[in-house]
Each structure stands twice: as structure tokens, then as C-alpha cells.
N, CA, C and O of each residue as an XYZ file, in Angstrom:
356
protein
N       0.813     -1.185      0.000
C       0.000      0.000      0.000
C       0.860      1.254      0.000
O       0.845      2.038     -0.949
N       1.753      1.460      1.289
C       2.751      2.359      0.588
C       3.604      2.715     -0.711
O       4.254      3.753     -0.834
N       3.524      1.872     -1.501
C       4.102      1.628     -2.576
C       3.249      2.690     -3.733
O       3.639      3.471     -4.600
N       2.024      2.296     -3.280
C       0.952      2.595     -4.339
C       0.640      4.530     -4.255
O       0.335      5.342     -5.128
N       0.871      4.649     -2.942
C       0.752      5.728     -2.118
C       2.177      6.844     -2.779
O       1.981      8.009     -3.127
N       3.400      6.225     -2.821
C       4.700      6.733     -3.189
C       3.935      7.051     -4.698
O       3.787      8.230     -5.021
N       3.555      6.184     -5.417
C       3.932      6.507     -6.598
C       2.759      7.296     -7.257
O       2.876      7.574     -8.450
N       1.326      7.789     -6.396
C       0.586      8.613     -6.534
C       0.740      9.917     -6.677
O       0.415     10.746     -7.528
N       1.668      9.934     -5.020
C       2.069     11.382     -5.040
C       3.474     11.378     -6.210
O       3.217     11.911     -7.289
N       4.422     11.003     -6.097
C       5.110     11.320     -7.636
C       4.906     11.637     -8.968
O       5.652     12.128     -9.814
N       3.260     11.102     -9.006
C       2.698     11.143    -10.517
C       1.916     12.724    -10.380
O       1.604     13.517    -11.269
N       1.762     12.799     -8.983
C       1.264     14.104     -8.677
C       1.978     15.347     -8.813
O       1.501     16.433     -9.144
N       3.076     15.095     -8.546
C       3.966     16.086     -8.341
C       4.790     16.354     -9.794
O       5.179     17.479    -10.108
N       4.947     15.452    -10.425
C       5.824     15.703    -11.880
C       4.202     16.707    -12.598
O       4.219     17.706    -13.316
N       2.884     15.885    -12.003
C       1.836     16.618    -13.262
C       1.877     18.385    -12.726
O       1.702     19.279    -13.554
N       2.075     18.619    -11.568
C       2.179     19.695    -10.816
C       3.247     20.517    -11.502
O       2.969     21.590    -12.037
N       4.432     20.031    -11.486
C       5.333     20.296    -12.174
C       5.169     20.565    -13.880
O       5.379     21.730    -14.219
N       4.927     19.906    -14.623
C       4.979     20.058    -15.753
C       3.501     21.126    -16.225
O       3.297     21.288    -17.428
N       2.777     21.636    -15.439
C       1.665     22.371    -15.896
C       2.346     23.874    -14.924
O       1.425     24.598    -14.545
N       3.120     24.149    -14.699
C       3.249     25.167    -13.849
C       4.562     25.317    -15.026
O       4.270     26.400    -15.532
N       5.388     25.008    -15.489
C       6.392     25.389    -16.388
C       5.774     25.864    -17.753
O       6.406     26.616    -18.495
N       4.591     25.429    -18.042
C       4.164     25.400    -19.524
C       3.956     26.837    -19.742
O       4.257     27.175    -20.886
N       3.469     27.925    -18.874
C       3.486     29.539    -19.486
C       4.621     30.007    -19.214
O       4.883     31.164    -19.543
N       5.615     29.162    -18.507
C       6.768     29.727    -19.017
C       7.944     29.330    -20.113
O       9.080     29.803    -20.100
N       7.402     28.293    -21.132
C       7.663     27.420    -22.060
C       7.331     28.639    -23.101
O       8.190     29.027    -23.892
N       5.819     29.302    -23.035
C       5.254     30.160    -23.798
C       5.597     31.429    -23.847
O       5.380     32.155    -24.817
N       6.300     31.863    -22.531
C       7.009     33.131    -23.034
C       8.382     32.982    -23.514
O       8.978     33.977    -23.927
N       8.989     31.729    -23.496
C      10.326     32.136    -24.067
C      10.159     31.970    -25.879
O      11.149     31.898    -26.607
N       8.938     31.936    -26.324
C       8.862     32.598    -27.910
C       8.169     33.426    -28.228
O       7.165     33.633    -27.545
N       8.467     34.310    -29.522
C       7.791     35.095    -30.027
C       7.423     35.118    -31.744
O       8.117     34.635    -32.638
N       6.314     35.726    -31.858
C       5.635     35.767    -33.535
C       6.889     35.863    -34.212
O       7.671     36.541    -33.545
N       7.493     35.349    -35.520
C       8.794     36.015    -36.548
C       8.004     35.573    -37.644
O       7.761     34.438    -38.052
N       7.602     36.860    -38.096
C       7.429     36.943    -39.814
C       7.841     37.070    -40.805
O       8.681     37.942    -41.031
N       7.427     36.309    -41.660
C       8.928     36.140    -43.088
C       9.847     35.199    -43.070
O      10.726     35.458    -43.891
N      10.045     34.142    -42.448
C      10.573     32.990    -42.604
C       9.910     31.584    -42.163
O      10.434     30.597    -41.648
N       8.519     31.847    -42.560
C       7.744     30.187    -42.592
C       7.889     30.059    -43.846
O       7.601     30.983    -44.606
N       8.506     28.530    -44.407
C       8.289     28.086    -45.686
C       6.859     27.786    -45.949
O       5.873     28.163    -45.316
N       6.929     27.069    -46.957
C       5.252     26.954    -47.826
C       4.472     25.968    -46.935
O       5.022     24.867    -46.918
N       3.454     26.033    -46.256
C       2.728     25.135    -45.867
C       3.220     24.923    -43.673
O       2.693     24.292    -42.757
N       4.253     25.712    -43.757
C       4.938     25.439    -42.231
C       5.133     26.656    -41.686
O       6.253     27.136    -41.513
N       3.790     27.362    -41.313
C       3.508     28.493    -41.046
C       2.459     27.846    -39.539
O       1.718     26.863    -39.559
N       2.740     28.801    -38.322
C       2.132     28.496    -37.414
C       0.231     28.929    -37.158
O      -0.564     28.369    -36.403
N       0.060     29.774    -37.839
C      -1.273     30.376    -37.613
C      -1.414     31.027    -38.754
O      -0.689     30.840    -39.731
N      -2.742     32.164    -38.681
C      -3.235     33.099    -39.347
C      -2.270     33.646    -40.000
O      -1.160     33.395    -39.531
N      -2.296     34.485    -41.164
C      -1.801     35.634    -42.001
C      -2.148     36.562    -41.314
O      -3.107     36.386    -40.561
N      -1.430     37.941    -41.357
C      -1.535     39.082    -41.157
C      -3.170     39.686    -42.506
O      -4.232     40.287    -42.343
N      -2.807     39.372    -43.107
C      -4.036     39.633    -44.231
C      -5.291     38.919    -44.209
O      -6.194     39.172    -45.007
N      -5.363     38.117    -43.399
C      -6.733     37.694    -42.851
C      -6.760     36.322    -44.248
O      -7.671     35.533    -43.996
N      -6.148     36.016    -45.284
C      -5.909     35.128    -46.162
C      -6.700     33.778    -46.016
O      -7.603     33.277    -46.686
N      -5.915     33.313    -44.713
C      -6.091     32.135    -44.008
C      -6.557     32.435    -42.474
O      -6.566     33.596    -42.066
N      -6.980     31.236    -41.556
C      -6.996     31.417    -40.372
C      -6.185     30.294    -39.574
O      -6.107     30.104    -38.360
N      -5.553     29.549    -40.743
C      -5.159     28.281    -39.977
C      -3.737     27.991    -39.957
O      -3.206     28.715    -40.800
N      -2.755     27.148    -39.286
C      -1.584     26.318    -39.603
C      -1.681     25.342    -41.050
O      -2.597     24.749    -41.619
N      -0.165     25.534    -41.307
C       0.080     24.887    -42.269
C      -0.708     25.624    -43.514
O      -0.734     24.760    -44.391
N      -1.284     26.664    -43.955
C      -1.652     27.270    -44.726
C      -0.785     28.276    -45.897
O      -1.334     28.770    -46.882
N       0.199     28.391    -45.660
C       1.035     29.507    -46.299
C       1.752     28.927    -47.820
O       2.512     27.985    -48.044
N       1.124     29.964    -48.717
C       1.019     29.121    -50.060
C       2.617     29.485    -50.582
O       2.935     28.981    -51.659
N       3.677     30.364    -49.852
C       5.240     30.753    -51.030
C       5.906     30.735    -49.629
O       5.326     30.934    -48.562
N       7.447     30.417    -49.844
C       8.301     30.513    -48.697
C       8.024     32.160    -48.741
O       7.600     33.049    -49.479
N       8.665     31.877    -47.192
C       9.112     33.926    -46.891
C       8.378     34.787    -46.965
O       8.923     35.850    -47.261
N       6.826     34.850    -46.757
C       6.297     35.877    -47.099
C       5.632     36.019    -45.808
O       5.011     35.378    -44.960
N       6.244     37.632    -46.194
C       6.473     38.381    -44.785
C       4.841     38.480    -43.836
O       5.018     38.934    -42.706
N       3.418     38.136    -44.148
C       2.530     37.816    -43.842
C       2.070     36.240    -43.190
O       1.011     35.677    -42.911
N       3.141     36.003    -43.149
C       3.465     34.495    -42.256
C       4.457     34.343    -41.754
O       5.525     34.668    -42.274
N       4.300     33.631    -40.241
C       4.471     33.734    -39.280
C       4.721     32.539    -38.478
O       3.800     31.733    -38.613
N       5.775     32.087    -37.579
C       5.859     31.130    -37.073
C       6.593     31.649    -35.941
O       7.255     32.686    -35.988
N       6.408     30.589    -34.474
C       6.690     31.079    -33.188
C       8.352     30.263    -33.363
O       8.533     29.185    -33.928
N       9.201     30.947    -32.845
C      10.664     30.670    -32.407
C      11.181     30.952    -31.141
O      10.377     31.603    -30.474
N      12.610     30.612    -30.356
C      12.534     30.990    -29.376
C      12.760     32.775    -29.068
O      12.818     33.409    -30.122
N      12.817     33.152    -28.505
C      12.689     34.498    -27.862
C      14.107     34.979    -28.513
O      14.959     34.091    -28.525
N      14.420     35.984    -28.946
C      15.340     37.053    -28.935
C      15.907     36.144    -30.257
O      17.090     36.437    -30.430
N      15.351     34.938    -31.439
C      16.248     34.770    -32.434
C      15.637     35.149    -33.709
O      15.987     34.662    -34.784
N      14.490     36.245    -33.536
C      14.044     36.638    -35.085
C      15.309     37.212    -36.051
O      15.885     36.916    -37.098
N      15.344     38.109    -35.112
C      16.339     39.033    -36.110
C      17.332     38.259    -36.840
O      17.752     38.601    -37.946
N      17.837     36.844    -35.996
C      19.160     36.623    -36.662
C      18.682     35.683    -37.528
O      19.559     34.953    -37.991
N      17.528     35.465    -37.906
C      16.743     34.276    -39.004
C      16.354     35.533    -40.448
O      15.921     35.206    -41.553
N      16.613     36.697    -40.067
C      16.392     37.403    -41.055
C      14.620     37.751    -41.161
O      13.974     38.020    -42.173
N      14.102     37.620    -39.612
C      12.002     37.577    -39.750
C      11.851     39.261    -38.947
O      12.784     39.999    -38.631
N      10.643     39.463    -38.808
C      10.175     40.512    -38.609
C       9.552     40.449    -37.103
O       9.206     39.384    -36.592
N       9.495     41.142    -36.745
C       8.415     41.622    -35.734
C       7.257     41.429    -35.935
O       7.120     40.689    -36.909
N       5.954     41.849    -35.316
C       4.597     41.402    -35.552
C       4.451     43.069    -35.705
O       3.760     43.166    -36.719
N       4.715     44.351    -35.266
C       4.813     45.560    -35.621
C       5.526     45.906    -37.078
O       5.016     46.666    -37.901
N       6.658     45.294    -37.239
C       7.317     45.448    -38.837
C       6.505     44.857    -39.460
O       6.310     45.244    -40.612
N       5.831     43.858    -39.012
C       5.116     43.236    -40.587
C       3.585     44.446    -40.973
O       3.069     44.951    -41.969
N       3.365     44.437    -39.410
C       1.930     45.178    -40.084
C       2.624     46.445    -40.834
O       2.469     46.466    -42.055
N       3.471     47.643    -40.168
C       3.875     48.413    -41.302
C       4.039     48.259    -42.863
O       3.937     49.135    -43.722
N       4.328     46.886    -43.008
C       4.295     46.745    -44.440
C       3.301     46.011    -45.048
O       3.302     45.334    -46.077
N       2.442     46.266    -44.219
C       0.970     45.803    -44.713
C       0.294     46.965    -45.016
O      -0.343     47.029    -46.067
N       0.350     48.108    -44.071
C      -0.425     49.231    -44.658
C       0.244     50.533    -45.842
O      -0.496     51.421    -46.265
């Protein structure tokens, strides 16, 4: 019975664990636009085009968007989510 007891609370504590890290999993990325290839795009277009993943019909176009980790847009050559809309309007 102790046995069963040990390995409750362990299963408890890793699930405790692994749901308390996950918004901070989510801030270490951000939107980079202009370097999803064709079809490996995370979400929506800036142009309302699409609403979905996996939608993006040409590499590189700066209206698609995929999440990376934090602070490596720039050096992938992608945009901001502010640079892209500027060159939308």
C-alpha cells in the first residue's frame, strides 16, 4: 500500500510540475514573420488570407508567421509582428 501511495504522489507532483512550467515554455517565444516556408507556417496571415496552420502558399512571405525561441528573429532574417503590419499598410 505504501508503494501505491509513493507513486501517486510522484505522478502528482511531476503533473504539478509540468503544468506550472508550460506559461513559461510560452514566453520564451515570439511571432517572426517572413521565414515560414510553404505550408509550415504556425497560424493566421496578417491579411486575414487564411486562419489556420500549415496554410502559407510561397516561402518567406512576410505575412506568415511562425513562433521561435525568444530574442532569435532578427538573426533568421524575420520581422516583428509591428514590422510586418507596417508593411501591410
Amino acid at each position: 500500500m505504501k508503494q501505491a501511495a509513493l507513486i501517486a504522489a510522484t505522478a502528482a507532483t511531476l503533473m504539478t510540475v509540468a503544468l506550472a512550467s508550460a506559461p513559461a515554455a510560452a514566453a520564451e517565444k515570439e511571432k517572426c514573420f517572413g521565414i515560414a516556408k510553404a505550408g509550415q507556417n504556425d497560424c493566421a496571415s496578417t491579411t486575414g488570407g487564411h486562419s489556420c496552420a500549415g496554410q502559407a502558399k510561397v516561402d518567406m512571405d512576410k505575412t506568415e508567421w511562425k513562433y521561435v525561441a525568444a530574442g532569435t528573429c532578427k538573426s533568421m532574417n524575420g520581422l516583428t509582428a509591428d514590422e510586418a503590419k507596417k508593411l501591410k499598410s
